[in-house]
mmJSON file of the N, C-alpha and C atoms, coordinates in Angstrom:
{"data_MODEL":{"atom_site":{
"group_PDB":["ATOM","ATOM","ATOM","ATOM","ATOM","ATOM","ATOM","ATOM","ATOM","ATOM","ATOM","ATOM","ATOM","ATOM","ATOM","ATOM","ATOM","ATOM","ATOM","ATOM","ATOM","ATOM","ATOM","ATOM","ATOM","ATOM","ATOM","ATOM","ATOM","ATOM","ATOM","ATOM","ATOM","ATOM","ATOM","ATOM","ATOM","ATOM","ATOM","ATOM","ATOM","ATOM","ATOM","ATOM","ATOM","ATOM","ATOM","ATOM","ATOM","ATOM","ATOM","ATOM","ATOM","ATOM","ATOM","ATOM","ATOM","ATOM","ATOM","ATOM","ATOM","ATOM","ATOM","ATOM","ATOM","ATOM","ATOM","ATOM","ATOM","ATOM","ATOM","ATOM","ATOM","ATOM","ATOM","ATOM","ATOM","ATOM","ATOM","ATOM","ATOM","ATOM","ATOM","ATOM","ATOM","ATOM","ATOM","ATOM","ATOM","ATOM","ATOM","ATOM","ATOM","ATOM","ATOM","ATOM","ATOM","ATOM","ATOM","ATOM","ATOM","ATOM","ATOM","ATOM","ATOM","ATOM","ATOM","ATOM","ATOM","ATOM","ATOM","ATOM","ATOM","ATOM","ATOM","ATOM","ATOM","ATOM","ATOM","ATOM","ATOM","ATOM","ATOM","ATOM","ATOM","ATOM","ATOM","ATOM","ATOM","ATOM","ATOM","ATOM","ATOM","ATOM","ATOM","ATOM","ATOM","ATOM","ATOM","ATOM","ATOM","ATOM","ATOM","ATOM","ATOM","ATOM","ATOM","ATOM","ATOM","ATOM","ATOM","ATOM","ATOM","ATOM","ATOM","ATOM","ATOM","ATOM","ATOM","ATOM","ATOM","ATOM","ATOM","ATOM","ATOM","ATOM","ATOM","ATOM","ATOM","ATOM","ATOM","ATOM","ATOM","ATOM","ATOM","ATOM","ATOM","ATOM","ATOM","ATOM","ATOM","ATOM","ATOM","ATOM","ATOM","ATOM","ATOM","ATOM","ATOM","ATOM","ATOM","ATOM","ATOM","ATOM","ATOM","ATOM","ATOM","ATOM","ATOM","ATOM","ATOM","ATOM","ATOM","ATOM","ATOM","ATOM","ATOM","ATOM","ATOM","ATOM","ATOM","ATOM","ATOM","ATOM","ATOM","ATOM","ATOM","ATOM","ATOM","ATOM","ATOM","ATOM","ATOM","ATOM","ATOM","ATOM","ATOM","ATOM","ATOM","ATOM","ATOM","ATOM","ATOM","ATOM"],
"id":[1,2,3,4,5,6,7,8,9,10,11,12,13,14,15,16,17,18,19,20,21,22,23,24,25,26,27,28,29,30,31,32,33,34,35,36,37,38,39,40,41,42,43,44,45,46,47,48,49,50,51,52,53,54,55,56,57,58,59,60,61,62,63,64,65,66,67,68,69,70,71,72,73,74,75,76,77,78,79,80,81,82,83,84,85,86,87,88,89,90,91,92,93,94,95,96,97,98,99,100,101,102,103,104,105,106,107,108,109,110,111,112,113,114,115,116,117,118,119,120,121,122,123,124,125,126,127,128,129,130,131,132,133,134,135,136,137,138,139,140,141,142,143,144,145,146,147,148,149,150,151,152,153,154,155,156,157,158,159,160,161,162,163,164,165,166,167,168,169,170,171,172,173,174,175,176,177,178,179,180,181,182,183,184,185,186,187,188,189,190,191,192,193,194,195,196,197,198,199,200,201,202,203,204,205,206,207,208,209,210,211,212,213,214,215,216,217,218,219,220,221,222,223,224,225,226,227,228,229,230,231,232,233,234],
"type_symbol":["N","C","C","N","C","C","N","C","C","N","C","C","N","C","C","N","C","C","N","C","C","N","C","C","N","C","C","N","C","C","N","C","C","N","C","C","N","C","C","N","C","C","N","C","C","N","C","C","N","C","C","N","C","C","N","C","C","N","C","C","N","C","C","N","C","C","N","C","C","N","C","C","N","C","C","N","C","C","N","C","C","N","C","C","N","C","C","N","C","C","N","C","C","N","C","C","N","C","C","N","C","C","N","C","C","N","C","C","N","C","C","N","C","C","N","C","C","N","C","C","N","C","C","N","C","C","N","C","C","N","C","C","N","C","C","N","C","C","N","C","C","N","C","C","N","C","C","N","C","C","N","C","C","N","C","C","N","C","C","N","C","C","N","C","C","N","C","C","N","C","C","N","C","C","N","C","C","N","C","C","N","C","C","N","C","C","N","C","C","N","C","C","N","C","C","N","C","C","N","C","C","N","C","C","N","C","C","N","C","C","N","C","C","N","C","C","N","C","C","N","C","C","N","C","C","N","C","C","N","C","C","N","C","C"],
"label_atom_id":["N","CA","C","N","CA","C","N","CA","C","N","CA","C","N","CA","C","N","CA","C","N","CA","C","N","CA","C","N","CA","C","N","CA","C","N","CA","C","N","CA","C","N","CA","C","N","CA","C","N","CA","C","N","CA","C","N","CA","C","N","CA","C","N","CA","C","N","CA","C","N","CA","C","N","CA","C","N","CA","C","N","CA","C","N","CA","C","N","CA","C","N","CA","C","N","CA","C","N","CA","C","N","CA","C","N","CA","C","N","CA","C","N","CA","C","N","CA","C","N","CA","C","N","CA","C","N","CA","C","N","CA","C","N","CA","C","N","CA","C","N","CA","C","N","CA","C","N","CA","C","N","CA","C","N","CA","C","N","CA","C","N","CA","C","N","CA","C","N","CA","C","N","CA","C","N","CA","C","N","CA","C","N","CA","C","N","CA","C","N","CA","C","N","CA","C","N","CA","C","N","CA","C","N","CA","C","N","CA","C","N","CA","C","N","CA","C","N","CA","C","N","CA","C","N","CA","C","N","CA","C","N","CA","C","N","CA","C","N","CA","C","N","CA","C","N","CA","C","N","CA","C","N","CA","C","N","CA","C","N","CA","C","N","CA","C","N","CA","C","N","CA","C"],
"label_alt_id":[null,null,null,null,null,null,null,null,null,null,null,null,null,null,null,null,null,null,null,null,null,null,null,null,null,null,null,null,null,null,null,null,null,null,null,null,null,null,null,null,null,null,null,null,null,null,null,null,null,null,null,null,null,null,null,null,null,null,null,null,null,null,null,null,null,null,null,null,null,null,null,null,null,null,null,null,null,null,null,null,null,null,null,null,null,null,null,null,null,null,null,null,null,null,null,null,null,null,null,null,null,null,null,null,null,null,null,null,null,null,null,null,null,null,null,null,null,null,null,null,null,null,null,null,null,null,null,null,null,null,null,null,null,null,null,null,null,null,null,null,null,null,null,null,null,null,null,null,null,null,null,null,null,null,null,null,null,null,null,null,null,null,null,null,null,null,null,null,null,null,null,null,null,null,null,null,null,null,null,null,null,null,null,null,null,null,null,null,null,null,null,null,null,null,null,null,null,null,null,null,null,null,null,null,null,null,null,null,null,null,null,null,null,null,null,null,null,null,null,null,null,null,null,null,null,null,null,null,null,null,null,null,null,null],
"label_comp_id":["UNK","UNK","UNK","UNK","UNK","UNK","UNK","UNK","UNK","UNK","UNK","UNK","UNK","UNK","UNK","UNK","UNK","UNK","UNK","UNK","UNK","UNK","UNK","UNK","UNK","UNK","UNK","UNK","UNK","UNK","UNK","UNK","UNK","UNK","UNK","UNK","UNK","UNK","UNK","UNK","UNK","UNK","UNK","UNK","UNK","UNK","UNK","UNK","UNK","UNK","UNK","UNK","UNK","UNK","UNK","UNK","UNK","UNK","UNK","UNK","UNK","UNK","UNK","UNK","UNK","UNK","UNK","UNK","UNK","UNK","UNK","UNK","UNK","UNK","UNK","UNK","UNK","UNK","UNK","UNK","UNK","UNK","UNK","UNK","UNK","UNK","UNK","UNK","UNK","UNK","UNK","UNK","UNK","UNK","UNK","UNK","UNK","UNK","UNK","UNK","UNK","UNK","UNK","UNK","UNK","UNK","UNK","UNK","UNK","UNK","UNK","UNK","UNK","UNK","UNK","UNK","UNK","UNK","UNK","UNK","UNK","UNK","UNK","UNK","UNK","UNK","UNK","UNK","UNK","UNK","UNK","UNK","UNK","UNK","UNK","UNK","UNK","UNK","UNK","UNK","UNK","UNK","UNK","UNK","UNK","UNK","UNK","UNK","UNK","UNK","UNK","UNK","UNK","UNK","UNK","UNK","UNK","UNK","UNK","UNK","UNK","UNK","UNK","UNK","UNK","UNK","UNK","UNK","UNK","UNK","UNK","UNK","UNK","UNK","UNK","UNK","UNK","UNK","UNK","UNK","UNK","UNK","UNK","UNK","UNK","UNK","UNK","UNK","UNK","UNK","UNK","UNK","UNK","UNK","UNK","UNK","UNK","UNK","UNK","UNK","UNK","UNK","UNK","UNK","UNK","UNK","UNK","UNK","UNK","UNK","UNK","UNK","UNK","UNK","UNK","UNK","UNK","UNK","UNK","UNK","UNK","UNK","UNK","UNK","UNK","UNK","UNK","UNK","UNK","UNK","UNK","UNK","UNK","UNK"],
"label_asym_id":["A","A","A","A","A","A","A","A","A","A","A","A","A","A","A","A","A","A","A","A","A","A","A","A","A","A","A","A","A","A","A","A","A","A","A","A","A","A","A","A","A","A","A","A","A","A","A","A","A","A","A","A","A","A","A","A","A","A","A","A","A","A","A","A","A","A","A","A","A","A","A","A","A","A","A","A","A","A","A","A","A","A","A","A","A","A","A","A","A","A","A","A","A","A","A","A","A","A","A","A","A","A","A","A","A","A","A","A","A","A","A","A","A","A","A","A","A","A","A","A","A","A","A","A","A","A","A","A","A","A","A","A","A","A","A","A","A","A","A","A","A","A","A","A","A","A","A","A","A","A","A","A","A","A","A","A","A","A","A","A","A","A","A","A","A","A","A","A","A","A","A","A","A","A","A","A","A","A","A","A","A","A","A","A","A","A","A","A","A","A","A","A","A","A","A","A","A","A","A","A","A","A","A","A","A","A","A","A","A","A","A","A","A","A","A","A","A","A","A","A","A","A","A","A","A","A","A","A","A","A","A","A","A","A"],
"label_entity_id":["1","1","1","1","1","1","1","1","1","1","1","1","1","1","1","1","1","1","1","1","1","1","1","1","1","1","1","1","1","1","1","1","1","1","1","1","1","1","1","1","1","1","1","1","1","1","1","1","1","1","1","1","1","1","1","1","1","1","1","1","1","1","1","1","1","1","1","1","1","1","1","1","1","1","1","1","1","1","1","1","1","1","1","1","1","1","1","1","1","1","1","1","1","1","1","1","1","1","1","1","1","1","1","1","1","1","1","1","1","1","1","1","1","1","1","1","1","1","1","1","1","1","1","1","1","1","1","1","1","1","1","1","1","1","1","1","1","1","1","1","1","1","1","1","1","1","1","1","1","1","1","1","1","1","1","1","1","1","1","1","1","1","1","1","1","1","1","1","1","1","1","1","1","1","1","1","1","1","1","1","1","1","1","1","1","1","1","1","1","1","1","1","1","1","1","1","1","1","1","1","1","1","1","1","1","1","1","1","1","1","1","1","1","1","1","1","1","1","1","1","1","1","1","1","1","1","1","1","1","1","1","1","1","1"],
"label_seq_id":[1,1,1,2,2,2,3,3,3,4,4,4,5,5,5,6,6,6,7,7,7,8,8,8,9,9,9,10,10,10,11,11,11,12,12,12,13,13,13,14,14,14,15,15,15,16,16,16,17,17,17,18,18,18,19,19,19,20,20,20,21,21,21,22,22,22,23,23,23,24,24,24,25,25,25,26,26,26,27,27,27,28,28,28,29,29,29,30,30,30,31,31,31,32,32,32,33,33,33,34,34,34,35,35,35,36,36,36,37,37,37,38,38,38,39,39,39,40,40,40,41,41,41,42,42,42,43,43,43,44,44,44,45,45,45,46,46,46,47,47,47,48,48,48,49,49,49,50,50,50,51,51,51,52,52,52,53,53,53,54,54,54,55,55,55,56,56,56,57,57,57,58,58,58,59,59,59,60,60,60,61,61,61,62,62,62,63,63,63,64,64,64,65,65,65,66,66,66,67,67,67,68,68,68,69,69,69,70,70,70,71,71,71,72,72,72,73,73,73,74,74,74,75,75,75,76,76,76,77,77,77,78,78,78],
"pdbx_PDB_ins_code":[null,null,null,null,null,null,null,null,null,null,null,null,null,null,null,null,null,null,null,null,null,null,null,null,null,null,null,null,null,null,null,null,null,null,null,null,null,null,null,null,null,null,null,null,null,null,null,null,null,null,null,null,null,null,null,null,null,null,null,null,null,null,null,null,null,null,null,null,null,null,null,null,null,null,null,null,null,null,null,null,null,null,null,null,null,null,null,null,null,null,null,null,null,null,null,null,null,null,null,null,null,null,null,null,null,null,null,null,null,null,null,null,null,null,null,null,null,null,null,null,null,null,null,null,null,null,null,null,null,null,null,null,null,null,null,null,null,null,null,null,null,null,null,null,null,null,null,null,null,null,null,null,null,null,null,null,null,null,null,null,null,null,null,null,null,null,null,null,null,null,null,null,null,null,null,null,null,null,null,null,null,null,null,null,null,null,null,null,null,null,null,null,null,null,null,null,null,null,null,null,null,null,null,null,null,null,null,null,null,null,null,null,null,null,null,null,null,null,null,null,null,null,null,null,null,null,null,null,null,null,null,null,null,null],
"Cartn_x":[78.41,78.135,77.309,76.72,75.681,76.373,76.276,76.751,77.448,78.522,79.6,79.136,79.342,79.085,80.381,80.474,81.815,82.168,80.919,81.231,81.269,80.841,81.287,83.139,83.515,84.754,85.788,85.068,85.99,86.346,85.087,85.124,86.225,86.223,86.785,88.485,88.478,89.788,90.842,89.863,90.095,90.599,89.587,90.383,91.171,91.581,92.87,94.026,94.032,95.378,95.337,94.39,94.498,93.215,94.083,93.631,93.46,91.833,91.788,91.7,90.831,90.716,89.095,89.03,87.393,86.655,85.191,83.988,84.543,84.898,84.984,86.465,87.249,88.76,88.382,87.55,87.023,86.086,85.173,84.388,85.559,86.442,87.196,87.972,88.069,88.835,88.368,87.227,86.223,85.255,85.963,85.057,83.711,83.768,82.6,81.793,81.82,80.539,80.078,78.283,78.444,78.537,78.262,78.242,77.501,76.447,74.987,75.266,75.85,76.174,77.426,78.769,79.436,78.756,77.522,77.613,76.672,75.499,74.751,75.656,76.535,77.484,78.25,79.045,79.749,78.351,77.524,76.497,76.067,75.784,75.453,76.825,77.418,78.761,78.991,79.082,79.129,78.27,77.057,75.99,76.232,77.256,77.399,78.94,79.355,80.348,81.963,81.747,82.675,83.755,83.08,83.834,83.252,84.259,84.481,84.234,83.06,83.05,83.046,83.948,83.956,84.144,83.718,83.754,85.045,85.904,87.141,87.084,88.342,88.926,88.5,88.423,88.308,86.669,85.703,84.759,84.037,85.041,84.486,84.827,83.781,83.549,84.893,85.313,86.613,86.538,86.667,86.534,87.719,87.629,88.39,88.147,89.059,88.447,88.94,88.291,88.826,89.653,90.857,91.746,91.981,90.874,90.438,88.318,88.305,86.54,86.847,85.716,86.017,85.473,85.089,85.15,86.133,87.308,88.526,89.704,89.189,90.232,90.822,91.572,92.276,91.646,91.342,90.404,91.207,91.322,92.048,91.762,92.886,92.422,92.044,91.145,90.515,91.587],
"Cartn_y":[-38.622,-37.361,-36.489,-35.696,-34.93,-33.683,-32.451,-31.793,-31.38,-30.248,-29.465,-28.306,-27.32,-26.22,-25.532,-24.307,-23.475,-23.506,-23.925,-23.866,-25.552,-26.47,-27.896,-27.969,-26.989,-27.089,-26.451,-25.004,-24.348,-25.14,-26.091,-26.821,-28.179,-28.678,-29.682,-29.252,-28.388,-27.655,-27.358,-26.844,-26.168,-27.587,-29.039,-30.302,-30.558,-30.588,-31.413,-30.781,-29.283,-28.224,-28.352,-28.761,-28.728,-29.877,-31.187,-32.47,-32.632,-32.999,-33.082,-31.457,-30.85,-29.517,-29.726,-28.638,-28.477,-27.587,-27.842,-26.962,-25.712,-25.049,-23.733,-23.123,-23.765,-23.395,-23.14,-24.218,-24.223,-23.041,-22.928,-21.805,-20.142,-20.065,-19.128,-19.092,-20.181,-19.823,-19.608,-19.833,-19.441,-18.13,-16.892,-15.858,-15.469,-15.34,-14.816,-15.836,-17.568,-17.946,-18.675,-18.322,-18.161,-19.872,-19.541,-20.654,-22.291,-21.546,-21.785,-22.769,-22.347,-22.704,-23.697,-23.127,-24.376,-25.668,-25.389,-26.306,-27.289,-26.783,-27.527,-28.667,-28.155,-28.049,-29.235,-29.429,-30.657,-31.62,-31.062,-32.161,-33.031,-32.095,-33.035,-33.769,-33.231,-34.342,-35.359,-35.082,-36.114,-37.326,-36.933,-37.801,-38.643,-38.278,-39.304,-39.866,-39.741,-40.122,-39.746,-38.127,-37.683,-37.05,-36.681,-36.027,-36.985,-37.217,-37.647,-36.475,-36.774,-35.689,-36.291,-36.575,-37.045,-35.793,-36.242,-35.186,-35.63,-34.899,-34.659,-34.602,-35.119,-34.554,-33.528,-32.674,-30.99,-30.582,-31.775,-31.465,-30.416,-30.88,-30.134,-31.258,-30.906,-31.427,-31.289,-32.731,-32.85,-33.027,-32.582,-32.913,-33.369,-34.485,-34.964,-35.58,-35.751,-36.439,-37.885,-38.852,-40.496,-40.49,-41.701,-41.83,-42.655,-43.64,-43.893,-44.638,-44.55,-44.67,-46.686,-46.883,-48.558,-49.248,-48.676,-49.516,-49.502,-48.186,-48.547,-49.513,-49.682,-50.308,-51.995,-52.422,-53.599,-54.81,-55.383,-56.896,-58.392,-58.775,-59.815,-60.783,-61.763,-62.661,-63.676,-64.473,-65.705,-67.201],
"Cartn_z":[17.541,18.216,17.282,17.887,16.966,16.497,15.652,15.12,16.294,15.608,16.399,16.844,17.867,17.224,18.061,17.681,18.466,20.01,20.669,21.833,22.504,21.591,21.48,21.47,20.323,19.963,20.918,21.434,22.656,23.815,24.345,25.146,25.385,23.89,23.385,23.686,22.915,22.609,23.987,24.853,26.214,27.1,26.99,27.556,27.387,26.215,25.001,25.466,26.178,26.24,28.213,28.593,30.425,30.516,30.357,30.745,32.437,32.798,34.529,35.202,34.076,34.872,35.545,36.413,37.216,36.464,36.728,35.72,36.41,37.506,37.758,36.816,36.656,35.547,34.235,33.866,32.362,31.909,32.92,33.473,33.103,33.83,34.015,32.377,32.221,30.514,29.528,29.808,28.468,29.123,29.279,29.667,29.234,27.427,27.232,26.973,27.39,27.532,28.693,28.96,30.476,31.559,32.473,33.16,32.963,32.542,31.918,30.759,29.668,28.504,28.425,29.317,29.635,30.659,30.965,31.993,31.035,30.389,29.399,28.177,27.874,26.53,27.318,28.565,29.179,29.656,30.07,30.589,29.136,28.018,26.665,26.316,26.082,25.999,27.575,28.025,28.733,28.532,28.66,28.348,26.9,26.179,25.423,24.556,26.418,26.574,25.705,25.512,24.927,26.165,26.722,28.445,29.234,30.079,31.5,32.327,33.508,34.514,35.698,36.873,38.296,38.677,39.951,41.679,42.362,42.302,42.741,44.042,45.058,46.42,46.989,46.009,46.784,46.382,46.084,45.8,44.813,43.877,42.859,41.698,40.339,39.743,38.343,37.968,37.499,35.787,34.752,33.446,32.699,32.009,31.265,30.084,28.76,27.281,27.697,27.37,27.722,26.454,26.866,26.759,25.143,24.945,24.3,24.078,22.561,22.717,22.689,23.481,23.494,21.956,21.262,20.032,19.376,19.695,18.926,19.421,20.587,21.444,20.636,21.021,20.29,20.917,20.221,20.755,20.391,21.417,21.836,20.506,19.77,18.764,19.82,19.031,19.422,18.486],
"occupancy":[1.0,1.0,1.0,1.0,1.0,1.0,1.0,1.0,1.0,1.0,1.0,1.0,1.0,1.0,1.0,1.0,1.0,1.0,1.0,1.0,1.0,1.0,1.0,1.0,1.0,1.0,1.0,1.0,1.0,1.0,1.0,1.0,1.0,1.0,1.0,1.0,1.0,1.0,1.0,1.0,1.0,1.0,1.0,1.0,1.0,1.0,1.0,1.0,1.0,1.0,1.0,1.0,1.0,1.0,1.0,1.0,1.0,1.0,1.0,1.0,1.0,1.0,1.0,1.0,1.0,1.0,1.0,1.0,1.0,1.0,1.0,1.0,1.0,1.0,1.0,1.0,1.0,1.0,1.0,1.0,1.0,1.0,1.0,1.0,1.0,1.0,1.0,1.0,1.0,1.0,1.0,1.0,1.0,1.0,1.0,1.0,1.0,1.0,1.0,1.0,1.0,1.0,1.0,1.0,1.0,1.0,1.0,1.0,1.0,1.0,1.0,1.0,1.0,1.0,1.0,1.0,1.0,1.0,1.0,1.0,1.0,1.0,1.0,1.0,1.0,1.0,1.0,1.0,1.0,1.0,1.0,1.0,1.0,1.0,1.0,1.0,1.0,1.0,1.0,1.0,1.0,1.0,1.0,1.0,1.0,1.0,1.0,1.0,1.0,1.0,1.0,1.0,1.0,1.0,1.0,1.0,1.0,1.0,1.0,1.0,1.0,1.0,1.0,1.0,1.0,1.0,1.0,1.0,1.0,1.0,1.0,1.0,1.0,1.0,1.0,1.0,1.0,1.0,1.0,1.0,1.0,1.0,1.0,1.0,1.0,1.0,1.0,1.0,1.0,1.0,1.0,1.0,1.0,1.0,1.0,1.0,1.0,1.0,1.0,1.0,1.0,1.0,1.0,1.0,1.0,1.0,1.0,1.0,1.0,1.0,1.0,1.0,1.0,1.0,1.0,1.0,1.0,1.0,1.0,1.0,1.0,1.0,1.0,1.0,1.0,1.0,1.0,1.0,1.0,1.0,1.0,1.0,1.0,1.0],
"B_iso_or_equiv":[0.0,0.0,0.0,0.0,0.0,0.0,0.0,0.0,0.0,0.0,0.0,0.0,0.0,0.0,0.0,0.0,0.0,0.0,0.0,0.0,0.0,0.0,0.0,0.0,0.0,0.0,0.0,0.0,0.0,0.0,0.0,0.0,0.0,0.0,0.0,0.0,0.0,0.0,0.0,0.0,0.0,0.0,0.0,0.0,0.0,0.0,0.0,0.0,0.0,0.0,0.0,0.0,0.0,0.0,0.0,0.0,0.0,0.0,0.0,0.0,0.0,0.0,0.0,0.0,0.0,0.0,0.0,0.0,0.0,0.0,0.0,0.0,0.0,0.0,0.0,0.0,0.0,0.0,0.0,0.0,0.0,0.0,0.0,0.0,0.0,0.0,0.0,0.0,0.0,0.0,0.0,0.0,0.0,0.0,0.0,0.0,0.0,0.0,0.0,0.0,0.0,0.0,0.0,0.0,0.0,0.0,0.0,0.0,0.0,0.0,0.0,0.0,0.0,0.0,0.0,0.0,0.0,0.0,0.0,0.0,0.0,0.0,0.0,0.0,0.0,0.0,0.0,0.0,0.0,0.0,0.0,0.0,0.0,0.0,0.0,0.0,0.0,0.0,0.0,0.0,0.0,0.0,0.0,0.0,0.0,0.0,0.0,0.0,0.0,0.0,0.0,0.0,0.0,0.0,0.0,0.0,0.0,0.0,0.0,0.0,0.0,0.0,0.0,0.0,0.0,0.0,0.0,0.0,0.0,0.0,0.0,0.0,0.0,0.0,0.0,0.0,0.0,0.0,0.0,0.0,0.0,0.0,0.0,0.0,0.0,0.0,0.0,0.0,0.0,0.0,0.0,0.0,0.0,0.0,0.0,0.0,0.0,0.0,0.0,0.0,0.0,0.0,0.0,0.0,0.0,0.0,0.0,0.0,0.0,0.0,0.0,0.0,0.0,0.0,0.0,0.0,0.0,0.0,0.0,0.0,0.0,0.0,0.0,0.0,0.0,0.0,0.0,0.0,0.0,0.0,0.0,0.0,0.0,0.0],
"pdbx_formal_charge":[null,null,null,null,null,null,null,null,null,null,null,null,null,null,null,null,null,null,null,null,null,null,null,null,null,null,null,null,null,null,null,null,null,null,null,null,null,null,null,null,null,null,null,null,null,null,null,null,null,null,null,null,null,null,null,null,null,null,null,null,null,null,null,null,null,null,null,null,null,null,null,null,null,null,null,null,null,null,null,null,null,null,null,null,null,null,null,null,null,null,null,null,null,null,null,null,null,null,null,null,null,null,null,null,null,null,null,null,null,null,null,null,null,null,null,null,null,null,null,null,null,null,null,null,null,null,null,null,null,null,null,null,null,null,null,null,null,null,null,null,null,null,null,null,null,null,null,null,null,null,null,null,null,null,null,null,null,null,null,null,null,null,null,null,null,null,null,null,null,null,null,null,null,null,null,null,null,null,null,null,null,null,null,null,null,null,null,null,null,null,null,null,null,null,null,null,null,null,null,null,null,null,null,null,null,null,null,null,null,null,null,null,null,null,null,null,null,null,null,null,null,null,null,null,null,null,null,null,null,null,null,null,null,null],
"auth_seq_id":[1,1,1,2,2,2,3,3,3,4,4,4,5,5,5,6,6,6,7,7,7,8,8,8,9,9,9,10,10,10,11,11,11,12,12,12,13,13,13,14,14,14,15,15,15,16,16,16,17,17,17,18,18,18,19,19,19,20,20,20,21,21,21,22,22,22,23,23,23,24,24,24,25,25,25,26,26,26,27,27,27,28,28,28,29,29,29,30,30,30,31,31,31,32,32,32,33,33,33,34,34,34,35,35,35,36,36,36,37,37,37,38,38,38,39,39,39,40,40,40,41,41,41,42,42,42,43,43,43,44,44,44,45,45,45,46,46,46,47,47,47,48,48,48,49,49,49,50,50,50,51,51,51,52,52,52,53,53,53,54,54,54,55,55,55,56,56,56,57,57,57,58,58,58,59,59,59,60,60,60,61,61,61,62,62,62,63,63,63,64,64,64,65,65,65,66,66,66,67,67,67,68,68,68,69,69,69,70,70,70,71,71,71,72,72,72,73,73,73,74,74,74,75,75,75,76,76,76,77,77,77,78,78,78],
"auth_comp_id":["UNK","UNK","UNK","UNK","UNK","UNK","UNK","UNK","UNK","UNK","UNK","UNK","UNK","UNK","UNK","UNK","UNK","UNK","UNK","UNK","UNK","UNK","UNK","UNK","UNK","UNK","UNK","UNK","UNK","UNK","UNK","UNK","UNK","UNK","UNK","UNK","UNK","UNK","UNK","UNK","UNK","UNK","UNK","UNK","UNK","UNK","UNK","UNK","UNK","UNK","UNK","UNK","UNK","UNK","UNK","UNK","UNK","UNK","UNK","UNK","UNK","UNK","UNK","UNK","UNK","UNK","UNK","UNK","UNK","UNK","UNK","UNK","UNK","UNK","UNK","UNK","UNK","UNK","UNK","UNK","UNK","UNK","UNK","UNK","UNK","UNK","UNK","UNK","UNK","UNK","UNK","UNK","UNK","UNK","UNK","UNK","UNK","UNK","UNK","UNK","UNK","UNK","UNK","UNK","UNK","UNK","UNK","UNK","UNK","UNK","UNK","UNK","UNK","UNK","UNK","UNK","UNK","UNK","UNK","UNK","UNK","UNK","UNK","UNK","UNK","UNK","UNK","UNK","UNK","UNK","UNK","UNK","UNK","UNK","UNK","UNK","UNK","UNK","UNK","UNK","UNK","UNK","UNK","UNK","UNK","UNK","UNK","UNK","UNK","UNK","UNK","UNK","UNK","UNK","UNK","UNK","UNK","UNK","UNK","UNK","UNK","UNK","UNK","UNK","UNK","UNK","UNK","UNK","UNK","UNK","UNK","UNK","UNK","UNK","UNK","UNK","UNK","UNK","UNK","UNK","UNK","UNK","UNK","UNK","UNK","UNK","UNK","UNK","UNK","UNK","UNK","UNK","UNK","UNK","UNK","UNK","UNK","UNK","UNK","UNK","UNK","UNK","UNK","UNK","UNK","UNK","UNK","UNK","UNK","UNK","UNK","UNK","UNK","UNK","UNK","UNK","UNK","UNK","UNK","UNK","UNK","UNK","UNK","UNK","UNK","UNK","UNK","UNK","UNK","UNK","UNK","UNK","UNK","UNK"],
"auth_asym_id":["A","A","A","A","A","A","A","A","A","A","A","A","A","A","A","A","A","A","A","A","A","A","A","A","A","A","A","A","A","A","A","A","A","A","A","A","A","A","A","A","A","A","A","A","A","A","A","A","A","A","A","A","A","A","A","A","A","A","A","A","A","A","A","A","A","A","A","A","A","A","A","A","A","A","A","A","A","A","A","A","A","A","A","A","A","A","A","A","A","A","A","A","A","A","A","A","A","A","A","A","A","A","A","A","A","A","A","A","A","A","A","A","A","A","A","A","A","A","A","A","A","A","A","A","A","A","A","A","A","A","A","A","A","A","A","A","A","A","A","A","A","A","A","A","A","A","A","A","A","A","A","A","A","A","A","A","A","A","A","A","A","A","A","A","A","A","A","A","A","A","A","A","A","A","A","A","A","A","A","A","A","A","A","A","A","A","A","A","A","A","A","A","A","A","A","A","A","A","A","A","A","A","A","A","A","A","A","A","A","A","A","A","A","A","A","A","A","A","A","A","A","A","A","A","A","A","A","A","A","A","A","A","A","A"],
"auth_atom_id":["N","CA","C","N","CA","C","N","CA","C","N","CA","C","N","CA","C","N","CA","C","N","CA","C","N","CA","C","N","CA","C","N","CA","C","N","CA","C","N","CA","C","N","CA","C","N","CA","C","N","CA","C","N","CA","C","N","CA","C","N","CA","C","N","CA","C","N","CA","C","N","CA","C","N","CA","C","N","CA","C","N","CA","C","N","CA","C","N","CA","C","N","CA","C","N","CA","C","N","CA","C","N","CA","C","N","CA","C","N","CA","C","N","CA","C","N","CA","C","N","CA","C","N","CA","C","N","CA","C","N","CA","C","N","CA","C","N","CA","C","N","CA","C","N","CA","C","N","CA","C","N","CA","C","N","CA","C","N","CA","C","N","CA","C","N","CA","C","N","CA","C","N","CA","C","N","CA","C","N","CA","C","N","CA","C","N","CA","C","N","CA","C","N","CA","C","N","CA","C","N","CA","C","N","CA","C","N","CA","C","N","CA","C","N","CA","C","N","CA","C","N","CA","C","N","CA","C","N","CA","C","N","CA","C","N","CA","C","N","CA","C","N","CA","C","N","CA","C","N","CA","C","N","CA","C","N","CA","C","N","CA","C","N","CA","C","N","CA","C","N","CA","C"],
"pdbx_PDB_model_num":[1,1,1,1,1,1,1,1,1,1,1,1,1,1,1,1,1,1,1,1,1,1,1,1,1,1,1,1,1,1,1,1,1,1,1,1,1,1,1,1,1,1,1,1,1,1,1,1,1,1,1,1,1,1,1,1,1,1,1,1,1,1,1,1,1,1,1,1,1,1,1,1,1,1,1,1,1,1,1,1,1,1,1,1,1,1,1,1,1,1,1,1,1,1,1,1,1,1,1,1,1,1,1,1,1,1,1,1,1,1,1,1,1,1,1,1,1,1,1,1,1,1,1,1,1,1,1,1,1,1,1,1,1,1,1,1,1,1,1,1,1,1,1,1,1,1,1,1,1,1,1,1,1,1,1,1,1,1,1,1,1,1,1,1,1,1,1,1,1,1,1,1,1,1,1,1,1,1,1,1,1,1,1,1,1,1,1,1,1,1,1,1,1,1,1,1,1,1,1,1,1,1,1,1,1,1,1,1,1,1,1,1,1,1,1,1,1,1,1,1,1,1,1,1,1,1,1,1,1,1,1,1,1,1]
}}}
C-alpha cells in the first residue's frame, strides 16, 4: 500500500470499529471530511484491495476490511 495519510487511517480505523457499514454511515462519522474525500480515499483503497466495497440490498454501497490478505493465507502442503 502506498503511504498513509490521516484520512487513510480515519477511514481504516472507522471499518475496524463498524465492520459492513455503507459509504453514507462512514460519510456521517467522519463529519469534518467531506464526501468527496471519503469517497476518493475508499475508491483508492479499494482499488488495491485494502477495502471491500459491494452494493448492498438496500442499494447502497457496503464497505468492509477483508478478512484476510491472500498471500497470508495458509497453503496446503504438497
Amino acid at each position: 500500500m502506498a503511504s498513509r495519510t490521516p484520512v487513510t487511517d480515519r477511514i481504516l480505523d472507522e471499518l475496524q470499529r463498524m465492520p459492513g457499514c455503507d459509504l453514507d454511515t462512514l460519510t456521517k462519522n467522519l463529519p469534518d471530511l467531506s464526501w468527496s474525500q471519503i469517497f476518493l480515499e475508499v475508491d483508492r483503497l479499494s482499488r488495491e484491495g485494502v477495502v471491500l466495497v459491494t452494493f448492498g440490498l438496500e442499494r447502497r454501497y457496503m464497505l468492509r476490511l477483508p478478512e484476510y490478505k491472500a498471500e497470508s493465507a495458509p497453503r496446503p502442503a504438497h
